[in-house]
C-alpha positions as CSV (number, residue, x, y, z in Angstrom):
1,X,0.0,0.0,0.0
2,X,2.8,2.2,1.0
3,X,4.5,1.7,-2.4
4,X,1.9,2.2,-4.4
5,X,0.7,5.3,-2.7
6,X,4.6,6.3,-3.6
7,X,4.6,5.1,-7.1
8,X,0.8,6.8,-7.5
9,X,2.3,10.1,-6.8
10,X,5.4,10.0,-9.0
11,X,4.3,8.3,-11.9
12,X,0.4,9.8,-12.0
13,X,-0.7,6.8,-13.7
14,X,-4.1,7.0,-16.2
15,X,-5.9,4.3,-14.0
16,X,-5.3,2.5,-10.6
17,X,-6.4,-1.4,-9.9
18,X,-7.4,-1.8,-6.5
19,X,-8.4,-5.1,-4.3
20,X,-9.8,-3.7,-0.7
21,X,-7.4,-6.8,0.8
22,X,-3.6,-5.8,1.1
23,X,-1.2,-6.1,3.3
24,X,-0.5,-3.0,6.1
25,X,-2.4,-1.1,4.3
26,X,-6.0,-2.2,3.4
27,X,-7.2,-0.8,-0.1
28,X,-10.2,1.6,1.6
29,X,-7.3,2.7,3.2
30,X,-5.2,3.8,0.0
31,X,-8.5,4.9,-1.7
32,X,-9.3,7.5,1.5
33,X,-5.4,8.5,0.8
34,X,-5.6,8.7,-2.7
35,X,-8.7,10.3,-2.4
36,X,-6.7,13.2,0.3
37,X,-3.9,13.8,-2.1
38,X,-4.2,16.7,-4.6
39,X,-1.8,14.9,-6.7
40,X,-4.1,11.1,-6.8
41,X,-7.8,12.8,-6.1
42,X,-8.9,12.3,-9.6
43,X,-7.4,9.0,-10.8
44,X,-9.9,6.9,-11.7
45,X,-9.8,3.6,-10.1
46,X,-11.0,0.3,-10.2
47,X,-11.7,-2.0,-7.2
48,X,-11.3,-6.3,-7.3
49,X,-13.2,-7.0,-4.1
50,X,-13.6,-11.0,-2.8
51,X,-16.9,-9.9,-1.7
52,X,-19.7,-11.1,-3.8
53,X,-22.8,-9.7,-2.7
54,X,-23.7,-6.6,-4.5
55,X,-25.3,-4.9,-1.4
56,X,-22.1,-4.8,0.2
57,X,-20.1,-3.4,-3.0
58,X,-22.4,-0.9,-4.1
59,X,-21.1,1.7,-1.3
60,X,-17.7,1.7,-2.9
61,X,-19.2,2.1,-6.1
62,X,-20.2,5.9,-4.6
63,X,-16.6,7.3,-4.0
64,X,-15.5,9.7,-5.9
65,X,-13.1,8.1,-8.2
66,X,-14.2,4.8,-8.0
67,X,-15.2,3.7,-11.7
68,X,-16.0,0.3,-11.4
69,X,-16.1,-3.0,-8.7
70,X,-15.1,-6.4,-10.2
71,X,-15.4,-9.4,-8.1
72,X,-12.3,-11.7,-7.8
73,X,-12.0,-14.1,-9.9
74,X,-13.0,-11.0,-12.7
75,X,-11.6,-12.4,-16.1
76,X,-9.3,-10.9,-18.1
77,X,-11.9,-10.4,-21.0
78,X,-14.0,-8.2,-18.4
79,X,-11.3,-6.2,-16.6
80,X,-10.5,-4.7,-20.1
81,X,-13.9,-4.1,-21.3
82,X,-14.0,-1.9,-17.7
83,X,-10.7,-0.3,-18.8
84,X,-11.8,0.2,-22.2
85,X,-15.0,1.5,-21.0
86,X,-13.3,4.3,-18.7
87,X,-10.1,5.3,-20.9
88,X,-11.6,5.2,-24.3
């Protein structure tokens, strides 16, 4: 989480993949602190979440930058219609 928060700021990447379960830092944590930083606020990110009930993701679904929640095991054919679907 700490890395990527790092790398986030440096390299201002076009998109940022998410899953909510990391190590030291959980990913709701690194969206709240990518959400606080000038420099991340509007990357668009996606978040791979283990949980499969909808109810449960459909709050993340209402951050600001939050473009899309996959559940794990998303296939590669769907990850980049979501990618394709935010950076046209």
């Amino acid at each position: 989480g700490d890395d990527g928060l790092k790398a986030a700021e440096e390299l201002r990447p076009d998109l940022i993949l998410l899953d909510v379960m990391m190590p030291r830092v959980s990913g709701l944590e690194m969206l709240r602190r990518l959400q606080g930083n000038p420099l991340t606020a509007k990357i668009p990110v996606i978040i791979i979440t283990a949980v499969q009930l909808p109810a449960a993701q459909e709050p993340l679904k209402h951050e600001p930058n939050v473009r899309a929640v996959l559940s794990k095991m998303v296939g590669i054919e769907a990850l980049r219609a979501e990618v394709s679907r935010i950076m046209p």
